[in-house]
C-alpha positions in Angstrom: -31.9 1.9 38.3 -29.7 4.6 37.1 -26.7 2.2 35.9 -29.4 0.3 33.8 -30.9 3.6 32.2 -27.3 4.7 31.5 -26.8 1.1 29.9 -29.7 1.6 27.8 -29.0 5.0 27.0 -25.6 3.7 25.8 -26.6 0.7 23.8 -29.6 3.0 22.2 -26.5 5.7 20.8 -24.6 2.9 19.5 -27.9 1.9 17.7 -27.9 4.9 16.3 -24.3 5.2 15.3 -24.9 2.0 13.6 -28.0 2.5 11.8 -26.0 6.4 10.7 -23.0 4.4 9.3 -25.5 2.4 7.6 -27.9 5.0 5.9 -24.8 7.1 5.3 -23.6 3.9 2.8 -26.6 3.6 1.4 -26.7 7.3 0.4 -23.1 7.2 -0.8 -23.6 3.9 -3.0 -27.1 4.5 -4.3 -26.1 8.5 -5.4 -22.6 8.5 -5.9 -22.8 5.4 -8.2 -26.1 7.1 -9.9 -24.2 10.7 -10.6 -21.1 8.8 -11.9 -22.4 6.1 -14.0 -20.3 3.4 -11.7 -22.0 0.0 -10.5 -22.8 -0.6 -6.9 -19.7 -3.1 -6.5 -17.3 -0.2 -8.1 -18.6 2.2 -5.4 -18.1 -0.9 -2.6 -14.8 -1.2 -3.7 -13.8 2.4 -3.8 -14.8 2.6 -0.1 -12.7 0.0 0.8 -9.8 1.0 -0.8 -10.3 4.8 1.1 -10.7 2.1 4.4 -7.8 0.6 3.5 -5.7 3.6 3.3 -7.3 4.9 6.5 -10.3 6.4 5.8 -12.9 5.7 8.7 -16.6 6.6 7.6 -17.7 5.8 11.5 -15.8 8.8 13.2 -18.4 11.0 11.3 -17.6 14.8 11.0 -15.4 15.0 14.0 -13.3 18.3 12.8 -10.8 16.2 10.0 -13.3 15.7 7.3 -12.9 16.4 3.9 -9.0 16.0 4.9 -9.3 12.9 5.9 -11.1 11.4 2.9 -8.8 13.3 0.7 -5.5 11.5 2.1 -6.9 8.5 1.9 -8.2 8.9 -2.0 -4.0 10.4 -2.6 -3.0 7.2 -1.2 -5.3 5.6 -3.2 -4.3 7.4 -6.5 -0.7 6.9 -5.7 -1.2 3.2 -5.4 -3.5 2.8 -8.8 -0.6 5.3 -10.0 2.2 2.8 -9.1 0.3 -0.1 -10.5 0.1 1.4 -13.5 3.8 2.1 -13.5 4.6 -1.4 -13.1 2.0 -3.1 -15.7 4.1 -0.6 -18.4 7.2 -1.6 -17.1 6.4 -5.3 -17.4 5.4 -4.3 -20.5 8.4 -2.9 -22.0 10.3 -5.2 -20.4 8.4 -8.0 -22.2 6.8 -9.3 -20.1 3.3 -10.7 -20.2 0.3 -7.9 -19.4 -2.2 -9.4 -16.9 -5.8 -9.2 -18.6 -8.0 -6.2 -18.1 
């Protein structure tokens, strides 16, 4: 009996992780995307780029945030950065500009 309540206890906290990760989206899409004027598929993309650079919304506020989030939006800037470096490059080079 006690192995089943711990089992349920377990699978009932990573409900609730889930359905944090989830609200915790909807609050960063529905009012960061509001206060900036972006779309909800900029905001989308924005998060995975700070996944993609390492960013993990899941762990919560386990002692690293706002550091983490802001080393994963350098790497992000650095990357845009970098990309924007090249397009001039090709550019001046004369190379063909991709469209916007």
């Amino acid at each position: 009996m006690h192995t089943a309540q711990h089992s349920l206890d377990t699978q009932e906290s990573e409900m609730n992780k889930s359905i944090a990760i989830v609200i915790s989206m909807a609050v960063l899409t529905s009012s960061s995307a509001f206060a900036q004027g972006k779309t909800r598929a900029e905001v989308m993309n924005e998060l995975y780029e700070l996944e993609a650079a390492g960013y993990n919304p899941s762990q919560g506020d386990d002692g690293s945030y706002p550091a983490d989030i802001q080393a994963a939006q350098e790497k992000v800037n650095a990357k845009h950065q970098a990309e924007r470096n090249a397009m001039m490059n090709a550019g001046q080079n004369g190379q063909a500009k991709p469209a916007p």
